[in-house]
C-alpha positions in Angstrom: 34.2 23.7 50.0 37.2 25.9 50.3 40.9 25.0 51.3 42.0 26.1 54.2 44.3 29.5 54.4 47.9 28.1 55.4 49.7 31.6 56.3 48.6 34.6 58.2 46.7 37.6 56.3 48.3 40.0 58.5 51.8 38.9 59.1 52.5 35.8 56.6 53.7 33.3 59.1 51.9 29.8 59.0 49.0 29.4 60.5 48.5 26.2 62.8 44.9 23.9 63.1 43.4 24.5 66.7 40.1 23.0 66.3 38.7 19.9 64.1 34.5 19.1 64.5 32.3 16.7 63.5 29.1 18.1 61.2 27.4 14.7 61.9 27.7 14.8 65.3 28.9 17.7 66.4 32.5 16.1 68.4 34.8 19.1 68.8 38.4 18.4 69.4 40.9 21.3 70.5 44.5 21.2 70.3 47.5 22.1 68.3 48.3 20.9 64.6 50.1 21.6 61.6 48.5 21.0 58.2 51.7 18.9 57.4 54.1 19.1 54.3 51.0 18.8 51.6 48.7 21.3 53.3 52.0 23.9 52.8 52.2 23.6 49.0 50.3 26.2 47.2 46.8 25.4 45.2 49.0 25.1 41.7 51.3 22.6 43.3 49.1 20.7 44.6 47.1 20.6 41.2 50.7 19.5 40.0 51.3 16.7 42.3 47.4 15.0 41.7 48.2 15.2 37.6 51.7 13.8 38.7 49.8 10.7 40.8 47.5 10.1 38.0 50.2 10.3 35.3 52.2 7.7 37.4 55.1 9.7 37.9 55.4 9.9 34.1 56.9 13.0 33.4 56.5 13.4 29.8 52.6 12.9 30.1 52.7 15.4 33.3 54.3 17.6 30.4 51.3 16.8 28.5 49.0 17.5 30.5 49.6 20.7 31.6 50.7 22.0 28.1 54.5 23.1 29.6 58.2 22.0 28.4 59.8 19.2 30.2 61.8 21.5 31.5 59.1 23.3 33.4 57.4 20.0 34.6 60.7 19.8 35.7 61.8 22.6 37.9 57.9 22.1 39.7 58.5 18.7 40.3 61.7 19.9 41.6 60.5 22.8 43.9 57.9 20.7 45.6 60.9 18.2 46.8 62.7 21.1 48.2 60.1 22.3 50.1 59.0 18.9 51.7 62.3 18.4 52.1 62.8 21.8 54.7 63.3 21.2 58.1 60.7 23.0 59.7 61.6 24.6 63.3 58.5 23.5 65.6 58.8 25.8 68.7 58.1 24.6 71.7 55.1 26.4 73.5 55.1 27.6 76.7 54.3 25.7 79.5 50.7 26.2 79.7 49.7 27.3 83.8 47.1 26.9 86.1 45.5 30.5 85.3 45.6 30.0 81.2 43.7 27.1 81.7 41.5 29.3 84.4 41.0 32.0 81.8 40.2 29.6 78.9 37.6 28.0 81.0 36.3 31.6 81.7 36.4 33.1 78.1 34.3 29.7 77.5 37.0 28.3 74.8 37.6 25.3 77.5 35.0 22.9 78.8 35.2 22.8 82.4 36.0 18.9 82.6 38.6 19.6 79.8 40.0 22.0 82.5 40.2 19.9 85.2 41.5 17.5 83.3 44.5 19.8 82.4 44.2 21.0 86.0 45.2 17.7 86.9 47.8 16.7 84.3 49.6 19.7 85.4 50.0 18.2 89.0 51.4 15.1 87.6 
């Protein structure tokens, strides 16, 4: 199975999880998600950070293992703190309205109960 693109093809900004489904029994869920600090590091740091979990945090057998200077295991090690370290900016989204939720139900990318539900919540 493939990994799931984490930035936009077309513009390069992060792209955000709307959907999650079931292949057993077919349960969709909408909604709005990130992929979280480990679904932001690229394929390589990722492959750094299992060898790092299965070395123990043993840098000299990370070094090892992927055939680099300590120096190099190093500065990865060190790069993938900085970025889970980044404050990301959520943004707030807009208040969703009465007609998005009309026009969702319409384009068919909203159940109708889902809707209503919404419909409700908004009246609350």
């Amino acid at each position: 199975m493939y990994t799931a693109p984490t930035s936009c093809p077309t513009c390069g900004h992060e792209l955000e999880i709307r959907e999650l489904s079931c292949p057993s029994c077919q349960t969709t869920i909408r909604g709005r998600w990130s992929a979280g600090p480990f679904g932001r590091l690229t394929d390589d740091q990722q492959t750094f950070l299992r060898i790092f979990v299965r070395s123990r945090g043993n840098l000299s057998e990370v070094e090892r293992s992927l055939g680099v200077s300590y120096p190099t295991v190093r500065a990865k090690l060190e790069e993938i703190i900085e970025l889970m370290q980044e404050e990301r900016v959520v943004e707030t989204p807009p208040a969703e309205t009465r007609d998005d939720i009309l026009r969702q139900i319409a384009e068919g990318t909203l159940s109708v109960d889902e809707g209503m539900a919404r419909i409700r919540d908004l009246k609350s």
